[in-house]
C-alpha positions as CSV (number, residue, x, y, z in Angstrom):
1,X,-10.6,-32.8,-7.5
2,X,-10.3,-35.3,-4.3
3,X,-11.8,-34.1,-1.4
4,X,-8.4,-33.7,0.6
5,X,-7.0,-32.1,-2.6
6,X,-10.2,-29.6,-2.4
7,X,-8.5,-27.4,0.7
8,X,-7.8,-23.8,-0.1
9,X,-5.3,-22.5,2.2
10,X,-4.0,-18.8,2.5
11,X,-1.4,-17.1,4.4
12,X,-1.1,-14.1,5.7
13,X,-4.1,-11.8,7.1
14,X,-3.0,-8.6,5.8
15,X,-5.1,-6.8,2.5
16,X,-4.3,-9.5,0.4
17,X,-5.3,-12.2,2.1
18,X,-8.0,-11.2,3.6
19,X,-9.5,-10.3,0.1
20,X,-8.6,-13.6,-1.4
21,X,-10.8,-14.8,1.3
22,X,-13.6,-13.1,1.3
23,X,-13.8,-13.4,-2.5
24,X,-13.6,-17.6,-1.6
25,X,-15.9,-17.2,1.4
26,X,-18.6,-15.2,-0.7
27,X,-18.8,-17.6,-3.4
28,X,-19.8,-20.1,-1.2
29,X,-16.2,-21.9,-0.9
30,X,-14.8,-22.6,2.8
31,X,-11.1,-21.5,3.1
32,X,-8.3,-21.4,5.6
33,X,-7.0,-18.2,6.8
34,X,-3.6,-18.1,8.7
35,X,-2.4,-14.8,10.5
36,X,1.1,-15.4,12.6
37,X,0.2,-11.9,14.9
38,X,-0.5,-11.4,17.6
39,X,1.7,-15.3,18.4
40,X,4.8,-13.4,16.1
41,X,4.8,-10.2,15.2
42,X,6.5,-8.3,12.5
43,X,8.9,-5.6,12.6
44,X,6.4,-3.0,11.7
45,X,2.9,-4.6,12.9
46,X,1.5,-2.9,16.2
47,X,-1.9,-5.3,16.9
48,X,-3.7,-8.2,16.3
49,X,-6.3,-6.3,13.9
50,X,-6.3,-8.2,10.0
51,X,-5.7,-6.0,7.6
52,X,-3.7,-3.2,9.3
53,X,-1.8,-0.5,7.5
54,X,1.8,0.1,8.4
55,X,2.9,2.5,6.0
56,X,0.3,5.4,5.7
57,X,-3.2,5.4,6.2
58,X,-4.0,6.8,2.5
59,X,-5.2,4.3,-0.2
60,X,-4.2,6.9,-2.9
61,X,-6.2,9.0,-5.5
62,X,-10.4,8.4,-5.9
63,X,-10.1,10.3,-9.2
64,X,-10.8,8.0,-12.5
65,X,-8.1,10.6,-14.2
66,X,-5.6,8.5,-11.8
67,X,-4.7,4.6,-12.0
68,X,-5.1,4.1,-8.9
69,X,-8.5,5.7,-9.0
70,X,-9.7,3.6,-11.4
71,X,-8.1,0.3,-10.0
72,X,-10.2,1.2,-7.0
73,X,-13.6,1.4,-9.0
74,X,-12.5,-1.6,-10.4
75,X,-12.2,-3.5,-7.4
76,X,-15.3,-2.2,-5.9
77,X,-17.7,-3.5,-9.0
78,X,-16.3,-6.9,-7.8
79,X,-17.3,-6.8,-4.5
80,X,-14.2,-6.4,-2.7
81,X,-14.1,-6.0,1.2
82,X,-11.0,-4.0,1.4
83,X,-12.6,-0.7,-0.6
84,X,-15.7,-1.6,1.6
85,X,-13.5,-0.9,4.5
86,X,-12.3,1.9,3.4
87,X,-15.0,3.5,2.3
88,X,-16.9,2.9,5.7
89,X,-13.9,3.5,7.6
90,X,-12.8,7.6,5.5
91,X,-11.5,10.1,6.6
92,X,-10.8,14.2,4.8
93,X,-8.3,13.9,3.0
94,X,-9.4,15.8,-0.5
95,X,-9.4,13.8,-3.6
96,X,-7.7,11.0,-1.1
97,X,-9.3,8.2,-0.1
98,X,-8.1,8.1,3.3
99,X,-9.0,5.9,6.4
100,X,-9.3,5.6,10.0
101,X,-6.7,2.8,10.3
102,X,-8.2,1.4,13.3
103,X,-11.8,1.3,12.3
104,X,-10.4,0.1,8.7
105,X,-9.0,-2.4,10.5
106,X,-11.7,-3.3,12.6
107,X,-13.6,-3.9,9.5
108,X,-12.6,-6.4,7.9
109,X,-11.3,-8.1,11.3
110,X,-15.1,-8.6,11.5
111,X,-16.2,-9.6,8.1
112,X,-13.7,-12.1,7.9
113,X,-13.6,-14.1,11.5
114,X,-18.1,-13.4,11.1
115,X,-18.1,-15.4,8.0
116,X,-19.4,-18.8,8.1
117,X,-17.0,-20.2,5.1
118,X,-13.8,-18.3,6.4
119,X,-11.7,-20.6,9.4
120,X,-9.3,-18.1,10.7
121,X,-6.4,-19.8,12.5
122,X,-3.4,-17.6,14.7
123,X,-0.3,-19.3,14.2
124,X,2.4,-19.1,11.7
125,X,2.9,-21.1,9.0
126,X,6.8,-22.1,8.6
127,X,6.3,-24.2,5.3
128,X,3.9,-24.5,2.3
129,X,1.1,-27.1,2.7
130,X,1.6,-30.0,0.8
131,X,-1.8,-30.6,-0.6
132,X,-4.5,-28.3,-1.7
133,X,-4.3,-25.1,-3.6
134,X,-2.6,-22.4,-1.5
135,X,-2.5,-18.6,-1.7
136,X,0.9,-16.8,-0.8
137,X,-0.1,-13.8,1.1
138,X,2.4,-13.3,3.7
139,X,3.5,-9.9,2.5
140,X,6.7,-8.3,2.4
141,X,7.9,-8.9,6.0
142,X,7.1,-12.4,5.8
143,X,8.7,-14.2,8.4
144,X,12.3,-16.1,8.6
145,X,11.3,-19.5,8.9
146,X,8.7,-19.0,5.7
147,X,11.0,-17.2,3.9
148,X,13.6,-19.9,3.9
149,X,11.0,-22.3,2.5
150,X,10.4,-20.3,-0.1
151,X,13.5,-19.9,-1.0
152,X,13.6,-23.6,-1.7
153,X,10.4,-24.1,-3.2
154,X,11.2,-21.4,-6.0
155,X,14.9,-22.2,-6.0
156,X,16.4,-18.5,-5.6
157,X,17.1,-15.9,-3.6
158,X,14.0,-13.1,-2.5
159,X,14.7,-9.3,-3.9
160,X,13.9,-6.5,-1.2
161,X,13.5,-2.7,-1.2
162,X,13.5,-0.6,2.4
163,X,10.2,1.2,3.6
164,X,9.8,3.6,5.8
165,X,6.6,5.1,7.6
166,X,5.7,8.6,8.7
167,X,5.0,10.0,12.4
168,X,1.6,10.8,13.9
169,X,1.2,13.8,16.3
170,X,-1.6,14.7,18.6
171,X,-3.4,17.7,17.1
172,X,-4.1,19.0,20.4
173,X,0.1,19.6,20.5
174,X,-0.1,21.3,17.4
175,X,0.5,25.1,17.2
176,X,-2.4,26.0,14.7
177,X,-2.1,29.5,15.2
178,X,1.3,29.0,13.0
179,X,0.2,27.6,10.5
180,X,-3.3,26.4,8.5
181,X,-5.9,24.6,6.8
182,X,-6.4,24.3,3.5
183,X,-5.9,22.0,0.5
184,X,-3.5,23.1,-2.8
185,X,-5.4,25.7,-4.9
186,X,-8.3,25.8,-2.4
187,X,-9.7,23.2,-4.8
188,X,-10.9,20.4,-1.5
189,X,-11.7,22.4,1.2
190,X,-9.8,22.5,4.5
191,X,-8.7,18.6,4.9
192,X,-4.9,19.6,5.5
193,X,-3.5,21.2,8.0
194,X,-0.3,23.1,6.9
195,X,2.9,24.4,8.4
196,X,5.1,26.7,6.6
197,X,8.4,27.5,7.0
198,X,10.3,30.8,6.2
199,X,13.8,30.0,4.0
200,X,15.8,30.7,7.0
201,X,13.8,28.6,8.9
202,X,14.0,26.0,6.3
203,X,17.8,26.2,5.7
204,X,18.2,25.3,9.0
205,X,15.7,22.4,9.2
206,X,17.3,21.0,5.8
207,X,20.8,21.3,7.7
208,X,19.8,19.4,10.9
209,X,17.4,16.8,8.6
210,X,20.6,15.5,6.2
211,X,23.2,15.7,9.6
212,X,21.0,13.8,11.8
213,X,21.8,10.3,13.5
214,X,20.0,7.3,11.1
215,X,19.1,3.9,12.4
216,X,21.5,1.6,11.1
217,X,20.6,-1.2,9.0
218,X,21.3,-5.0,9.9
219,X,25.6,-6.1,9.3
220,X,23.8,-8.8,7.2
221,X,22.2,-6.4,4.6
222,X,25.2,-5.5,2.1
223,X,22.7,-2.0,0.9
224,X,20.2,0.1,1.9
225,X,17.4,0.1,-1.9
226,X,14.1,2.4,-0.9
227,X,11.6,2.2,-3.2
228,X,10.9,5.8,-5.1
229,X,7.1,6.0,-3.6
230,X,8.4,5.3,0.0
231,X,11.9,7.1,0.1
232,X,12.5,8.6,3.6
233,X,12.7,12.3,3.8
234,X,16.3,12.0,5.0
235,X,17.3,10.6,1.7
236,X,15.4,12.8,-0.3
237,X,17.2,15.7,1.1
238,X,20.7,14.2,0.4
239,X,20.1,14.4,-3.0
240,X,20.4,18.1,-2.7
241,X,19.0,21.3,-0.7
242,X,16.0,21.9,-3.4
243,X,14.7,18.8,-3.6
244,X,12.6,18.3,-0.1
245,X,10.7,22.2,-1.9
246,X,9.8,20.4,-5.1
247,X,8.6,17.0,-3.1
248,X,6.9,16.9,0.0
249,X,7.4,20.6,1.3
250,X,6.7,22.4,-1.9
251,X,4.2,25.2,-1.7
252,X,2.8,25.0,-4.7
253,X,-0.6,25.8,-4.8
254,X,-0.7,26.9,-1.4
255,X,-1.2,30.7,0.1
256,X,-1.5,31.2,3.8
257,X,-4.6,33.0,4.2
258,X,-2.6,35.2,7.4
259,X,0.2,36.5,5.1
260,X,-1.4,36.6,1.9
261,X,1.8,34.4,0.0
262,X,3.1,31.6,-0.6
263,X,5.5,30.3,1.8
264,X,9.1,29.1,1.2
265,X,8.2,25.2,2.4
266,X,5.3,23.8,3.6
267,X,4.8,20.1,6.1
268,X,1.0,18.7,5.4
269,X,-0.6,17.1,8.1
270,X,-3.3,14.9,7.5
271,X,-6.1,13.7,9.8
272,X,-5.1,10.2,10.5
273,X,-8.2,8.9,12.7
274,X,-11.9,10.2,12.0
275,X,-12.2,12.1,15.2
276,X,-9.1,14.3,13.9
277,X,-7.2,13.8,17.0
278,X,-4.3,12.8,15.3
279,X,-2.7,14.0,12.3
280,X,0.1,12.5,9.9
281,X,3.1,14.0,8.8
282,X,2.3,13.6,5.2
283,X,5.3,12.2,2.9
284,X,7.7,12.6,5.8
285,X,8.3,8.5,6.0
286,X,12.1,8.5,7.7
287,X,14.8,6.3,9.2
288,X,15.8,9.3,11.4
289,X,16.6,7.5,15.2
290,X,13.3,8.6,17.2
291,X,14.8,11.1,19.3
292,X,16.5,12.7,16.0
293,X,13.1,12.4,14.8
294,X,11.9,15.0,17.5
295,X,14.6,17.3,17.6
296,X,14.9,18.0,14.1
297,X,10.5,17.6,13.4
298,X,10.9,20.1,16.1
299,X,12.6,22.6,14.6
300,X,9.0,23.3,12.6
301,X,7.3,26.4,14.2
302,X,4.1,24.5,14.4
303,X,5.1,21.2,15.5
304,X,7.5,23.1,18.3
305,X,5.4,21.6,20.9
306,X,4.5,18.0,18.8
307,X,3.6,15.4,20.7
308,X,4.8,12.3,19.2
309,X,2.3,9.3,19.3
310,X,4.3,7.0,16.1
311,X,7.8,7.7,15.1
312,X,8.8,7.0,11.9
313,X,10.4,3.5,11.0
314,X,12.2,1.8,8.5
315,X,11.8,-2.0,7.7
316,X,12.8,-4.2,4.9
317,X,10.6,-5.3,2.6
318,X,10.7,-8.3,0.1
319,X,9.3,-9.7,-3.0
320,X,10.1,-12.1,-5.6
321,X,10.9,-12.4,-9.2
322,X,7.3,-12.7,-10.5
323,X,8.4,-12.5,-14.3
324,X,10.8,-15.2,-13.5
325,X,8.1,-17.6,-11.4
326,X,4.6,-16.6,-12.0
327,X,2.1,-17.1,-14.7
328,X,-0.5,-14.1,-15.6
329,X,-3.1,-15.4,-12.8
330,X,-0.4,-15.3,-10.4
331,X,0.2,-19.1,-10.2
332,X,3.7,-20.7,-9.7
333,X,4.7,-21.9,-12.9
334,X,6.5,-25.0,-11.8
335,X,3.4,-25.8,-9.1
336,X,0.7,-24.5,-10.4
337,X,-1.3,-25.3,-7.1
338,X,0.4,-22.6,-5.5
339,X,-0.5,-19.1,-5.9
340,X,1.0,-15.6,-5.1
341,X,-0.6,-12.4,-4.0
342,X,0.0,-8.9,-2.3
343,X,3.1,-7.3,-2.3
344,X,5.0,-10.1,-2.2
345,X,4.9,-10.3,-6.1
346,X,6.1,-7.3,-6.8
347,X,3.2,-4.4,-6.8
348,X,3.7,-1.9,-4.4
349,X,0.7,0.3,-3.0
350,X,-2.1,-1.0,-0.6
351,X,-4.8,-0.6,-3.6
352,X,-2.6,-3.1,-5.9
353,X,-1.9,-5.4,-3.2
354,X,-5.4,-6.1,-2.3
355,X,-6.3,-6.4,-6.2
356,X,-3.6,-9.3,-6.6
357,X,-5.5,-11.3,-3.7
358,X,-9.0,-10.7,-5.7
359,X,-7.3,-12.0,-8.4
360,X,-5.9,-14.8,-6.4
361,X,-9.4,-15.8,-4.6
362,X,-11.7,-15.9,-7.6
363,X,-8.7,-17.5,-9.8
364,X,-8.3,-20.5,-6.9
365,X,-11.7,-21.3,-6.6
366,X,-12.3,-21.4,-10.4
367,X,-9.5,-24.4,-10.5
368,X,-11.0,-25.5,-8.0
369,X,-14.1,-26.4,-9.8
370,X,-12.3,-26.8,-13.2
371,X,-13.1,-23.4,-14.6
372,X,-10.0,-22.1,-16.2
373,X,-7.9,-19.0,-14.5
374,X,-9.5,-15.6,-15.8
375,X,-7.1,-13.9,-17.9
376,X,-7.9,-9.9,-17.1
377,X,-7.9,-7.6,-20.1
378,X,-4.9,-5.4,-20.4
379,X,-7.2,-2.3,-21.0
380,X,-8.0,-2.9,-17.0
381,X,-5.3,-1.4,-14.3
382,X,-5.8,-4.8,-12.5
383,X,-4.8,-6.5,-16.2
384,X,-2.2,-4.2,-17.1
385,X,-0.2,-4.8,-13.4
386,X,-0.5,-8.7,-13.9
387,X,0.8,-8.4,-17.5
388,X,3.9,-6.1,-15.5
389,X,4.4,-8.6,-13.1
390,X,4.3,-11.5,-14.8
391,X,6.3,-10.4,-18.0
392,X,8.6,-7.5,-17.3
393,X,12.3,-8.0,-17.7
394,X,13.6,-10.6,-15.1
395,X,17.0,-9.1,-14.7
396,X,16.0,-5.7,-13.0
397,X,12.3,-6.3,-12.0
398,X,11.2,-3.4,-9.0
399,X,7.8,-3.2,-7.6
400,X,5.6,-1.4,-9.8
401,X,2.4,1.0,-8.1
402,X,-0.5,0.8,-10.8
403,X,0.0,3.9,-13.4
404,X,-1.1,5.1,-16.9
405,X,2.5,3.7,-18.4
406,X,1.6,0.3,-17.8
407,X,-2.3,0.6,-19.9
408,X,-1.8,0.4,-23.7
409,X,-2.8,3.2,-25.9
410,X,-6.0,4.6,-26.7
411,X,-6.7,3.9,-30.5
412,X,-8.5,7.4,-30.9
413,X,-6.0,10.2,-29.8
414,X,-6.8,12.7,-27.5
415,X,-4.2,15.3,-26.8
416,X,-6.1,16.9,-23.4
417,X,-4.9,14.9,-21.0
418,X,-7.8,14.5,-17.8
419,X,-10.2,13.7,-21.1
420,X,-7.6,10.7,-22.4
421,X,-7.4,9.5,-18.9
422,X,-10.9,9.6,-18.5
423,X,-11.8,7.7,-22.1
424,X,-9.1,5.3,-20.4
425,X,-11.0,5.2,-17.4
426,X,-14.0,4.5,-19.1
427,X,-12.3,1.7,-21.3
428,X,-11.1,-0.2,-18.7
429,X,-14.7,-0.6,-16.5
430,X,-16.2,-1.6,-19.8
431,X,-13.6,-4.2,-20.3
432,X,-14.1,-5.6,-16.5
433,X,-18.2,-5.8,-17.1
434,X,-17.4,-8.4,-20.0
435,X,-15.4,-10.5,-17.7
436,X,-17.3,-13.6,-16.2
437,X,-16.3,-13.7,-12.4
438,X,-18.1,-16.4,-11.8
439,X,-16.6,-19.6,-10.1
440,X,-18.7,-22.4,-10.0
């Protein structure tokens, strides 16, 4: 390639990007990193920090019996500086891998503006560089002024999906003595702190939750589409009285050690910083208006005194119609130059964002050099969400979190279940070792 035509370019500092880099940077090839905050912030952003987590400070399961589990294994045998992050930056959370957001953060802020072969620059970028290769990682609040340019360059409209965060409380405001620690079945110690609620006291909390005042959306937005793995509490409990005790507030699993049973509905609060002064209202992501928030939160014996550091929030998020645009190594099939990563194409989940910028990184320096795209096996939970993504029906495409659904079949049955996952577990890193990652 000419040397002008040499460039790689990436936008957008948040998991994706950031690992796209640093897969670049490590193999020796210089890159360009643009990050538009702290100049232009998002709706949902709150500092400067690369990397930062809106959504929830849990990267999901560690378990090879989960997908997500075994993506994460996957990603750490190649080297990836977002598990590094994580894994230097955990916090309890039982078979969780949880993180201290800001020292997560802090992490990779470090690696990446440290490295020798990574240019960071803070601006925003409101249009697609016209030479070089260049990796898409503006995520799914990518700004207005980008957005309409890519509009143009792939000729349709973006698809979108609401997302909502949960609230953080000080644990210090936290009656303990109603409620306590301990993790479903006893089975990972005491990482949770939980707050039951009597039926009566539940009734009335379900009543105030589903009659509460919600933040409106934009006139411009003709509906309001949450995603299944992020659907605010509010709407959960509009789809009837039950439904909030067999989701986030069931008890299952769960005996209070100062009554002896099981309680009616249960809150989880996990630590959300590794000191444990804060703690997160586990699956309780809302568009409640912040002081509807506190009134009805509240109305939770223990959290009667809360002290709210983070309200929830609700934002928009959008992606586009990989099937429609993308090839399997996540190159836009009428510019092949340009690549897309993150959530942007359609994965949801930090863990599956930050493996489509992997993909991205060691994929743009291999054309680079002239090395063909690596096409990951199926059998891997990284292969198996690029096949999804680049091949599901065009019509109805939804983001897709990495699952079992999505890996083909074992040819051996096994009816036990934890053992099949496990054989799939083990199918899937043997399949990555036979790939070559190399890109010179």
């Amino acid at each position: 390639m000419e040397k002008e035509a040499r460039k790689i370019t990436i936008i957008g500092g948040g998991l994706a990007g950031c690992e796209g880099a640093w897969q670049l940077a490590e193999a020796g090839i210089p890159v360009i990193l643009y990050e538009m905050r702290p100049e232009k912030m998002t709706p949902a952003h709150e500092s400067e920090l690369l990397g930062e987590l809106v959504c929830s400070n849990s990267l999901g399961s560690n378990l090879l019996t989960n997908a997500v589990g075994i993506l994460k294994e996957e990603l750490r045998k190649m080297n990836s500086l977002i598990i590094q992050a994580a894994d230097e930056g955990r916090v309890p959370a039982g078979k969780a891998l949880a993180v201290d957001r800001v020292k997560f953060s802090q992490f990779i802020t470090k690696a990446i503006t440290s490295h020798p072969n990574i240019t960071l620059i803070r601006e925003e970028v409101t249009h697609i560089p016209e030479e070089g290769i260049v990796i898409v990682a503006s995520g799914p609040l990518t700004s207005d002024a980008l957005s309409k340019k890519l509009m143009e360059l792939t000729g349709e409209e973006y698809m979108y999906f609401y997302d909502a965060t949960s609230p953080i409380v000080t644990r210090e405001s936290v009656n303990e003595e109603a409620g306590f620690w301990g993790s479903r079945y006893d089975e990972d110690g005491t990482d949770y702190f939980n707050a039951p609620m009597t039926q009566e006291e539940y009734d009335a909390f379900y009543n105030a939750l589903i009659t509460a005042e919600l933040h409106k959306s934009h006139e411009w937005e003709e509906k309001e589409i949450f995603f299944e793995e992020c659907m605010p509490i509010d709407e959960i409990a509009r789809r009837g009285k039950d439904t909030l005790r067999f989701g986030p507030l069931k008890p299952v699993g769960l005996i209070n050690p100062k009554t002896g049973h099981r309680p009616w509905a249960v809150i989880q609060l996990r630590k959300e910083d590794s000191e444990g002064n804060l703690l997160n209202l586990v699956g309780f992501q809302t568009s409640l208006k912040w002081g509807e928030q506190e009134r009805v939160f509240k109305m939770i014996p223990a959290l009667k005194g809360a002290e709210f550091v983070r309200f929830g929030t609700i934002h928009r998020n959008t992606y586009i119609n990989s099937p429609k645009l993308l090839t399997p190594s996540l190159q836009l099939k009428e510019n092949p130059r340009i690549f897309f990563a993150g959530q942007i194409t359609g994965v949801d989940g930090y863990i599956e964002s930050t493996g489509m910028g992997l993909v991205d990184g060691i994929n743009a320096g291999r054309i680079m050099n002239g090395l063909e795209p690596i096409a990951f096996p199926a059998e891997t939970v990284i292969g198996s969400l690029l096949k999804f993504i680049s091949g599901a029906e065009t019509k109805n495409f939804q983001p897709m979190n990495a699952n079992f659904g999505l890996l083909p079949p074992l040819t051996e049955r096994i009816k036990d279940k934890k053992a099949r996952r496990q054989a799939m577990a083990e199918r899937a890193l043997t399949a990555l070792e036979k790939i070559n990652l190399k890109m010179i």
